[in-house]
Wavefront OBJ file of the C-alpha trace (Angstrom):
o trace
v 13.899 2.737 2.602
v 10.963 1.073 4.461
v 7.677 2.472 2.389
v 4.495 1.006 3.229
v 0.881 1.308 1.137
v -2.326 0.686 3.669
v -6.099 0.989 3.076
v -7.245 4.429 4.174
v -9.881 3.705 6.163
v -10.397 0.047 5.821
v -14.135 0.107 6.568
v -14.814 -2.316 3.636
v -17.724 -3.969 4.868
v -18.663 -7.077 3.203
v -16.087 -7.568 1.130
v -13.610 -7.387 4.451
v -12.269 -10.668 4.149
v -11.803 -10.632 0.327
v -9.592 -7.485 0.333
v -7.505 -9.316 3.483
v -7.250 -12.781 1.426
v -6.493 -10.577 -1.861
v -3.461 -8.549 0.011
v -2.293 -11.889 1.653
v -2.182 -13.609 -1.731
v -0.133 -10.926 -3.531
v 2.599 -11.266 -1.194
v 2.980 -14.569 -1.241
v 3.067 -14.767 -4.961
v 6.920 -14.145 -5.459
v 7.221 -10.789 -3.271
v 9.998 -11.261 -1.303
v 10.539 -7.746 -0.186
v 6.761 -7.629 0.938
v 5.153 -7.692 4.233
v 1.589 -8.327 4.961
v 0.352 -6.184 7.142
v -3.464 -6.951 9.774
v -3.190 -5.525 12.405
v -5.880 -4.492 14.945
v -4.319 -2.132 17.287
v -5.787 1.147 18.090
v -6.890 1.305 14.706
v -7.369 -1.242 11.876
v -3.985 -1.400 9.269
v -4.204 -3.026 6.396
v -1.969 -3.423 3.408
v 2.006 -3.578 2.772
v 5.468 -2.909 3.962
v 8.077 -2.787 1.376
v 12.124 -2.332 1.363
v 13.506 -0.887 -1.605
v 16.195 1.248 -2.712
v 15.049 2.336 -5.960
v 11.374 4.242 -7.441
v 11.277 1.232 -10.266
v 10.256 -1.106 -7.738
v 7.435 1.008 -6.859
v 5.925 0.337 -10.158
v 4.613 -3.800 -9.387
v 3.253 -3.084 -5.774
v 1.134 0.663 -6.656
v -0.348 -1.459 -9.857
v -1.744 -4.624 -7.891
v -2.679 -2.647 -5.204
v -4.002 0.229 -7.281
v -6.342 -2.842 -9.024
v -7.341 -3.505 -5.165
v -8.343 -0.495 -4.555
v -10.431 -0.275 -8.111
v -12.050 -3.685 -7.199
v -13.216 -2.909 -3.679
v -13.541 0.482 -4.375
v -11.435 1.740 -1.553
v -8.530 3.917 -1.391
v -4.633 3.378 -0.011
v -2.240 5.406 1.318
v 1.802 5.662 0.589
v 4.197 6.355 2.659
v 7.300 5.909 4.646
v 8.710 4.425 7.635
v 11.846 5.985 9.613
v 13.020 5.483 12.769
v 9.452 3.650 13.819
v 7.519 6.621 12.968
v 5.081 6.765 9.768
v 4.736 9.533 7.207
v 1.792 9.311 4.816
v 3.251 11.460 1.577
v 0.286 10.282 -1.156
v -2.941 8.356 -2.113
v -4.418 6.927 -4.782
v -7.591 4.720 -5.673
v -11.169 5.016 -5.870
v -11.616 8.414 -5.345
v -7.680 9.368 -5.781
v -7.202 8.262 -9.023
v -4.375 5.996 -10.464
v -0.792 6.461 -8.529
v 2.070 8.582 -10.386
v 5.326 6.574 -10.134
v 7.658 9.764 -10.644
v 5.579 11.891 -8.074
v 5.081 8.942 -5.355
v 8.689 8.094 -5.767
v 9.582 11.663 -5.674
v 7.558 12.474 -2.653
v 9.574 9.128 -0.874
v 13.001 10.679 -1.949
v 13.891 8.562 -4.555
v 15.890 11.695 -6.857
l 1 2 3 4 5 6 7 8 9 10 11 12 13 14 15 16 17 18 19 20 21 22 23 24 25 26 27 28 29 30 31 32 33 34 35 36 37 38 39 40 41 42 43 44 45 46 47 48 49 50 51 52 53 54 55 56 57 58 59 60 61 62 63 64 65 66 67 68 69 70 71 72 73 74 75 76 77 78 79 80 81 82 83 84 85 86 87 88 89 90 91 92 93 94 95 96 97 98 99 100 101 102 103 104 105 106 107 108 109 110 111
């Protein structure tokens, strides 16, 4: 399943560029199943894109980017990808709180 987590609403002001660079960083640091994602179409997205065929790999990517979220007091979004469309199911962060592995992974159909 292709999942993705994005910055709601990346209007992050000055610390743009630090949240970009922070993103970039954690996929290149051994995530081989991550995808970084900038892109300025219509609107601004912002985050990752993630294969994955099981709800324990959800557990690494919601923690670093749940720490993101903490440290530029933003919030992300989770969801899925199928068949090019996008389906938000969940977000956590700032104002969200911390993510719920068993209800994210749930709400993605991992039984």
């Amino acid at each position: 399943m292709k999942i993705y987590m994005y910055v709601d609403n990346p209007d992050l002001g000055e610390n743009e560029q630090a949240m970009v660079d922070a993103i970039a960083q954690w996929v290149g640091e051994d995530n081989p199943h991550a995808k970084f994602i900038n892109a300025r179409d219509d609107e601004w997205t912002l985050g990752i894109e993630l294969e994955m065929k099981n709800r324990k790999f959800l557990a690494e990517p919601l923690n670093a980017m749940h720490k993101l979220a903490l440290k530029y007091k933003c919030d992300f979004v989770v969801g899925y990808i199928e068949d090019g469309e996008k389906e938000d199911v969940c977000y956590f962060g700032k104002e969200e709180g911390k993510p719920d592995l068993f209800e994210i992974g749930s709400y993605l159909g991992f039984g």
